[in-house]
N, C-alpha and C positions, 0 to 999 in steps of 0.2 A: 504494500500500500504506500503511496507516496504523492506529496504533494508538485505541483507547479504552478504558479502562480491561485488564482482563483477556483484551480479544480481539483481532484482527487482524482487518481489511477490506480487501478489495479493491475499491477506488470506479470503477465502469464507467466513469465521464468525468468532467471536471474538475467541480467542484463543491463549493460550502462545506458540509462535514459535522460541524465541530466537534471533531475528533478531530484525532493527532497526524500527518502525511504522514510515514515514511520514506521513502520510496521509489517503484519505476514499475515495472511488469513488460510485457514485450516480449509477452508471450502473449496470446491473442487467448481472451481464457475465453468468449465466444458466439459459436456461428457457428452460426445458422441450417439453415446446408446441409450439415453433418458430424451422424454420427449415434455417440450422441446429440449433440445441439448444444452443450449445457453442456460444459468440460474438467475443470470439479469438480462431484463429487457430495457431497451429505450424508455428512459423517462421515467424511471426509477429511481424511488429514494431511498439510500443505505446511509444508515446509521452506523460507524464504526464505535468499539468500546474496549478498551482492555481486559483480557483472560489470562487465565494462570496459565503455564506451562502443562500440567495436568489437562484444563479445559482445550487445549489446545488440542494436544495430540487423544484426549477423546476425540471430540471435532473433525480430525481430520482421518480417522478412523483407523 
């Protein structure tokens, strides 16, 4: 999760994008084989919040 300027990203895999990193989220946002595949649509509000290390790798299954 990471900031640039007025917006927030979610960067699919490690990689330099110039922007500020907060963060990691445990959620898997593509999966091919769920229908639809994306877990975000357009015009979508997320809420980010801090979890423990625990809650995390629950989460991420």
């Amino acid at each position: 999760v990471a900031i640039g300027g007025e917006q927030t990203g979610i960067y699919p895999q490690t990689s330099p994008g110039g922007w500020n990193v907060i963060g990691r989220t445990p959620r898997r946002l593509f999966d091919p084989e769920q229908a639809p595949p994306a877990l975000l649509q357009a015009g979508d509000c997320v809420r980010f919040h801090p979890i423990t290390r625990a809650e995390f790798e629950t989460l991420a299954g």
